[in-house]
C-alpha positions in Angstrom: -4.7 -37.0 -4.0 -2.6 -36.8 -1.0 -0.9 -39.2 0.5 1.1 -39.6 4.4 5.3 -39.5 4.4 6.7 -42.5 6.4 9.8 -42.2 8.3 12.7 -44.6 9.1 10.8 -47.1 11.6 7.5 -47.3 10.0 6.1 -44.2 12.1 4.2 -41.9 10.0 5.4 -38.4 9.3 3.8 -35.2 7.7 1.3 -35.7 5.3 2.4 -35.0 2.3 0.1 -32.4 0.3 -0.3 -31.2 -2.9 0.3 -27.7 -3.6 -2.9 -25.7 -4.0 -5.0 -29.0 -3.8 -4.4 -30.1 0.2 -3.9 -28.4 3.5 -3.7 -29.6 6.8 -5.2 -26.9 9.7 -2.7 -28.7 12.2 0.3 -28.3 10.6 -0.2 -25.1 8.6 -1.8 -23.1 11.2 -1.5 -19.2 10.3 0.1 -20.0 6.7 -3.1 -20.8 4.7 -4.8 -17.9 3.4 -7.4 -16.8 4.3 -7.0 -17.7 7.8 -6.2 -16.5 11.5 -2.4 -15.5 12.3 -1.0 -17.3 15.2 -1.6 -15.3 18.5 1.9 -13.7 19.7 4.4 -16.0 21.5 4.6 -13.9 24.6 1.6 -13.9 26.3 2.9 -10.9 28.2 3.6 -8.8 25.0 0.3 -7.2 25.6 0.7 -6.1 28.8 4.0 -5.0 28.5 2.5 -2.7 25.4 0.2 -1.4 27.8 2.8 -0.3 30.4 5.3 1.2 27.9 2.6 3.4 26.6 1.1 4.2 29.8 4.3 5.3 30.7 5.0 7.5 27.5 1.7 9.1 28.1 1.5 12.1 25.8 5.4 11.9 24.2 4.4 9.1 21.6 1.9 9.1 19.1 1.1 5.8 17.5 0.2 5.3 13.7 -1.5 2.7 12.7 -2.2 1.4 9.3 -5.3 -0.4 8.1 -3.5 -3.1 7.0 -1.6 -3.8 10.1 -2.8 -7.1 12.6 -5.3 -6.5 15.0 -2.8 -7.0 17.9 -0.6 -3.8 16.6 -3.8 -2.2 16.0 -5.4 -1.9 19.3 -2.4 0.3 20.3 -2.8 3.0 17.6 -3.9 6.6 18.6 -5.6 6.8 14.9 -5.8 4.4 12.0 -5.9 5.5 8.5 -4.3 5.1 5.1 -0.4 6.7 4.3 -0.9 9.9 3.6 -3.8 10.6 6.1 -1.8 9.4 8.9 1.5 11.2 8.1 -0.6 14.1 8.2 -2.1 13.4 11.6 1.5 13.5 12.8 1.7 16.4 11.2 -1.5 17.7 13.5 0.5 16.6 16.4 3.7 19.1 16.9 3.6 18.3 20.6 4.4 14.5 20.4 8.4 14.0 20.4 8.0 11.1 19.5 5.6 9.1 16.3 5.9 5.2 16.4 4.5 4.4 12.5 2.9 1.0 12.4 3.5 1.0 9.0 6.0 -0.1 5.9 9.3 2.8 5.0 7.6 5.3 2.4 5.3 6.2 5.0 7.4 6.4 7.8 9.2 8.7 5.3 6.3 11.4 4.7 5.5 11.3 8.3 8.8 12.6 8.7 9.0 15.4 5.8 5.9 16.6 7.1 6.5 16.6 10.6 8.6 19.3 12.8 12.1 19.1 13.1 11.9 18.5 16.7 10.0 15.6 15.9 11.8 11.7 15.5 9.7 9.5 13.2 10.1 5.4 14.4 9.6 2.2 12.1 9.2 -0.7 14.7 11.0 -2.9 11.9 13.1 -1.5 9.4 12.6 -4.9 6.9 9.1 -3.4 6.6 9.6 -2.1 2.9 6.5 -2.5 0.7 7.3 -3.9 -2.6 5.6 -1.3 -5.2 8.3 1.3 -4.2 10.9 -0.7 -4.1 10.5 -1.2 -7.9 11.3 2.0 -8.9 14.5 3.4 -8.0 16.4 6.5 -8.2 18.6 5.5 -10.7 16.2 3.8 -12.5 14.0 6.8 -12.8 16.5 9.2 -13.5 17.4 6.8 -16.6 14.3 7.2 -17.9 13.9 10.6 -17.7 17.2 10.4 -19.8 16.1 7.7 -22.0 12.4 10.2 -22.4 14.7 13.4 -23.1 16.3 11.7 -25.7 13.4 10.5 -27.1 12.6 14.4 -27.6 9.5 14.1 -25.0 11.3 15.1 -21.3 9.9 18.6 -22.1 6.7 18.0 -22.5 5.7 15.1 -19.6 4.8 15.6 -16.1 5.7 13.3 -13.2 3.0 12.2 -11.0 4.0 9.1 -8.5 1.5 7.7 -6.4 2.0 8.2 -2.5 3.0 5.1 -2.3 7.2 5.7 -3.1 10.1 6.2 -1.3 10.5 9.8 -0.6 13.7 9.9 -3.4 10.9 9.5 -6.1 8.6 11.9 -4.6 11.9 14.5 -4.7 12.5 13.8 -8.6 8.8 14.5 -9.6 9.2 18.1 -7.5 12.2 18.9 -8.7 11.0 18.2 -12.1 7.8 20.0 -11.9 5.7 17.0 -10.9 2.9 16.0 -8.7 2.2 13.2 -5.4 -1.4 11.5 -6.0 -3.3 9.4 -3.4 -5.6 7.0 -5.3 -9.0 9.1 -4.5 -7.4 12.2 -5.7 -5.0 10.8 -8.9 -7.9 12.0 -11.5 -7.5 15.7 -10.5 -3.6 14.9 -10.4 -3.3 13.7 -14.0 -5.9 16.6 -14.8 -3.5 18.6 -13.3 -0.3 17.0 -14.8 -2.0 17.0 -18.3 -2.4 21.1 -17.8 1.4 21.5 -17.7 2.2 18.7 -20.4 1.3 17.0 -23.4 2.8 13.5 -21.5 2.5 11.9 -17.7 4.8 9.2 -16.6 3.7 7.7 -13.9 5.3 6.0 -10.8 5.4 3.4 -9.3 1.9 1.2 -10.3 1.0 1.0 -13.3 -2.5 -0.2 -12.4 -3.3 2.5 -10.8 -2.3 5.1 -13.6 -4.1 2.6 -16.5 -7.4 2.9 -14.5 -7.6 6.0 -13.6 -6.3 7.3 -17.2 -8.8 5.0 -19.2 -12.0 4.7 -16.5 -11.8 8.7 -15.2 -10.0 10.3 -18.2 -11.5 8.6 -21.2 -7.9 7.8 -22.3 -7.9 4.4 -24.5 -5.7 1.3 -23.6 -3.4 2.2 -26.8 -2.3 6.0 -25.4 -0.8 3.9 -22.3 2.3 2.1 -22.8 4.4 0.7 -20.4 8.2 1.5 -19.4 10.1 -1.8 -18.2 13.3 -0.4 -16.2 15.1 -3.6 -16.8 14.8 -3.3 -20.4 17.7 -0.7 -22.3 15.3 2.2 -22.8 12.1 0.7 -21.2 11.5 -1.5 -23.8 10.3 1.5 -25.7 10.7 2.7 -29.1 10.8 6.5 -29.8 7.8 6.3 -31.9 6.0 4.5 -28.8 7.1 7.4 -26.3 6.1 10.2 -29.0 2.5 8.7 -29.0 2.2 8.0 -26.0 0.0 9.7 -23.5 0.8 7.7 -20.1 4.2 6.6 -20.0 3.4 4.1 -17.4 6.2 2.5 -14.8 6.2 -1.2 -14.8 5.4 -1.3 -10.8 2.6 -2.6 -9.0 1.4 -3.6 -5.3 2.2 -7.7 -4.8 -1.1 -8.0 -2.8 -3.4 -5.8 -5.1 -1.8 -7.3 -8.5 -2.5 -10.9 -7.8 -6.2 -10.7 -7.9 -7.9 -11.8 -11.4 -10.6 -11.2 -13.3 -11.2 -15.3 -13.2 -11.4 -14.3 -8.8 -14.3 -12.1 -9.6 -16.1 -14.6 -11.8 -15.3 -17.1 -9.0 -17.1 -15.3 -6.5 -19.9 -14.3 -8.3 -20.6 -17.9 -9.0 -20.4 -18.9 -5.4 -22.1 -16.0 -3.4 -25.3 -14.5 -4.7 -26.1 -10.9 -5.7 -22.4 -10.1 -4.3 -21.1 -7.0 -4.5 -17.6 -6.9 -6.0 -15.3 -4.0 -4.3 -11.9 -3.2 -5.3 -9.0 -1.1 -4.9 -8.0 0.7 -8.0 -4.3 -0.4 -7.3 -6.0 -4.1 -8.7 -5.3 -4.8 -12.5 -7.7 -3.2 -15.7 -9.8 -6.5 -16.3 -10.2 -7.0 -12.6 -11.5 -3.2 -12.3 -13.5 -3.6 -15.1 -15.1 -6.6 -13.8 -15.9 -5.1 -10.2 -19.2 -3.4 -9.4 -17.5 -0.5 -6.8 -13.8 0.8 -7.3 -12.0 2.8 -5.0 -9.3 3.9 -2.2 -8.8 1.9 1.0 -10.7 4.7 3.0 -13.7 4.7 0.3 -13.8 0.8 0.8 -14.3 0.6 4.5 -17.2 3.9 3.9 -18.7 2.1 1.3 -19.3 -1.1 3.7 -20.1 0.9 6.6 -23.0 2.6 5.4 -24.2 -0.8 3.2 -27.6 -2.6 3.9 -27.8 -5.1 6.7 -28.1 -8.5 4.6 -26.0 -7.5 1.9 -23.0 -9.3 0.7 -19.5 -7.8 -0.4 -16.5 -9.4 -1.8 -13.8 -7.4 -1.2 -10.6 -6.5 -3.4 -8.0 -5.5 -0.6 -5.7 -6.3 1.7 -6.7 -9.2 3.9 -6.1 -8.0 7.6 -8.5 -5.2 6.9 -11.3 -7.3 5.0 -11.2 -9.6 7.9 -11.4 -6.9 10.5 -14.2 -5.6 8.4 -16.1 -8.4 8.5 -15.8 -8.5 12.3 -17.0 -5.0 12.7 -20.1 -5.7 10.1 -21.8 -9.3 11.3 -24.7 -7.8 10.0 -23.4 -8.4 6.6 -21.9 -10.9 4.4 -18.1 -10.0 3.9 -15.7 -12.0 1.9 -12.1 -12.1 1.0 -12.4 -11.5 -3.1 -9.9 -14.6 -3.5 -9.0 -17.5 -2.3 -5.2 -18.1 -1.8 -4.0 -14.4 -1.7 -2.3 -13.7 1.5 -1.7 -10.7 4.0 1.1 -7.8 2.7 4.1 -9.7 3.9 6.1 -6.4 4.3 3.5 -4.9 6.0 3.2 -7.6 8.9 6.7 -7.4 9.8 5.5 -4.6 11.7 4.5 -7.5 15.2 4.1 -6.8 18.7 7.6 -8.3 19.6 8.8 -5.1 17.5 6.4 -2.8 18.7 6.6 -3.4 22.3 10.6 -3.0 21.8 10.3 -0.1 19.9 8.5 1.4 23.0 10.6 -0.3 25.7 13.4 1.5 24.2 11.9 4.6 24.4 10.9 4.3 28.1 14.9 3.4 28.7 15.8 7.0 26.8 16.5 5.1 23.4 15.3 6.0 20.0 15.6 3.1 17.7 14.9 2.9 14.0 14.6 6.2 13.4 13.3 7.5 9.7 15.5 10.7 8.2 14.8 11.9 5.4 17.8 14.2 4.4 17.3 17.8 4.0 17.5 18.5 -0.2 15.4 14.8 -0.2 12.8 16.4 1.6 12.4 19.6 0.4 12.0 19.2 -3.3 9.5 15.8 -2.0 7.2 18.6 0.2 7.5 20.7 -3.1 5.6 18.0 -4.4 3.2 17.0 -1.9 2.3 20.7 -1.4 1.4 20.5 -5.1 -0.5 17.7 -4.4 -2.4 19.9 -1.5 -2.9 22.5 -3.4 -5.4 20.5 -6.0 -8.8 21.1 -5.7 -11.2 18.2 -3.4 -10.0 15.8 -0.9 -6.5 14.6 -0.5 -6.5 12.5 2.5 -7.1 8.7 1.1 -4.6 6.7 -0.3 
């Protein structure tokens, strides 16, 4: 039941709506989910995009993440996942200057990998992403503490997913450790379990479950998890020394709020679906899913599908809706029906990125990404590591 408010005079107001039960398209434009964002204010943004580029020519390379809007995309040189395009920057030695359309942590591998003679920009600094901001330094380094006196430091490997600030990355190489995308973390806790009897595992906790019980044969019970905000994880000593994965309590904001009761939903509502997801989603949800893999192995999987088929999709939402443009000749769907766009991520607007280039045209660097010199070389100790593993590297 909704109803309409009434202001002094009589006149009618806003309607008033009940959460999660009304909407109203005029009002609300570009806050429902799923749904279009509002086009930018300025309609001379994208010209003036166009012209600051143009004018850059060869000096700036633009990254562009797959789950940035379409109006930031359209300006990227390539598109790709972290850790694929902090290595194309990597490929480019020649560009001054690399604009990453992106969230911090990967702004922050784009710049250990690149050249010293090389300046790594983030059009908006707010644009964090919410996974590594829940492990810090200090927290880690308690829990190393809190694992050594538990007896176990010695024997556990670090492995932290690519997606962490480049601090984290520097504690797992300086502690013998490994970086993992989420197409290559099997090898890396193969790897990991090599070197150690113990993993702990940063920063998402979903990722390390599935791919410790669905790729290693691990059980549910060898995985416990550590809470930071709890004096010693929440852990008991016996629970760490029987332990296998000592997993962080971390996970992505967009990827963790899809259910098991969202698959069930859309199996009941589109016929013969195929169910897609990222393994960064929760155990039950993976579980549930027909197809589980990393951002790159989502869009390959739809692009080579059969015409007519129909695909729910377990991701972020600018890319499922982009891939649903792309593919009209099949049936793509948003896996949920209220979760919205990685709010971190879309910081990252053409307002910033057109004054991130501006600048540049006028001689000024703004927001550049530094990562300092011990930070980044025990964090390349690690991502080398990572490189060094047999198969592919470059999907996140």
């Amino acid at each position: 039941m909704s109803g309409v408010a009434t202001i002094a005079g009589g006149s009618k107001g806003l309607p008033l709506l009940f959460l999660g039960q009304n909407t109203d398209a005029h009002s609300e434009r570009g806050v429902e989910c799923p749904g279009a964002l509002p086009p930018a204010s300025d309609p001379d943004l994208v010209e003036r995009a166009l012209k600051a580029k143009a004018a850059l020519g060869d000096q700036v390379f633009v990254l562009g993440h797959h789950y940035q809007r379409d109006e930031v995309i359209r300006f990227a040189d390539v598109t790709g996942d972290s850790f694929k395009l902090a290595r194309d920057a990597a490929n480019r030695p020649d560009a001054p200057y690399i604009v990453f359309c992106g969230v911090h942590f990967m702004a922050e591998s784009a710049d250990i990998l690149t050249n010293d003679q090389q300046t790594v920009i983030l059009p908006d600094l707010a644009a964090g992403c919410s996974m590594a901001d829940m492990a810090r330094i200090q927290q880690v380094e308690a829990a190393w503490d809190a694992l050594a006196d538990a007896g176990v430091a010695d024997v556990t490997v670090p492995v932290t997913y690519m997606n962490s600030s480049a601090d984290i990355k520097a504690f797992c190489g300086r502690n013998g450790g490994v970086v993992c995308t989420s197409s290559n973390a099997e090898t890396a806790l193969n790897w990991a379990f090599e070197k150690g009897e113990k993993v702990l595992f940063l920063p998402d906790q979903h990722l390390g479950r599935n791919t410790a019980v669905l790729q290693l044969g691990l059980s549910l019970d060898d995985c416990v998890v550590y809470d930071p905000h709890k004096p010693g994880g929440g852990l008991t000593r016996e629970q760490l020394t029987a332990a296998k994965m000592i997993l962080w309590r971390g996970h992505c904001s967009v990827h963790g709020r899809f259910t098991a009761e969202s698959v069930d939903d859309v199996r009941s509502r589109v016929p013969g679906v195929n169910v897609i997801v990222h393994p960064e989603c929760r155990h039950e949800v993976v579980t549930k899913a027909d197809l589980v893999g990393s951002t790159e192995y989502i869009i390959q999987a739809l692009e080579t599908a059969e015409p007519g088929t129909s695909w729910a999709v377990g991701t972020e939402l600018n890319l499922v809706q982009r891939l649903a443009k792309q593919h009209t000749d099949k049936n793509i769907v948003f896996l949920d029906k209220t979760v919205c766009y990685c709010a971190t991520m879309n910081r990252i607007d053409l307002p910033h990125f057109v004054w991130a280039l501006e600048n540049l045209v006028a001689g000024h660097v703004v927001n550049p990404i530094k990562v300092d010199a011990d930070t980044e070389k025990y964090a390349k100790l690690a991502l080398d590591r990572m490189l060094a593993l047999p198969g592919k590297t470059e999907r996140d």
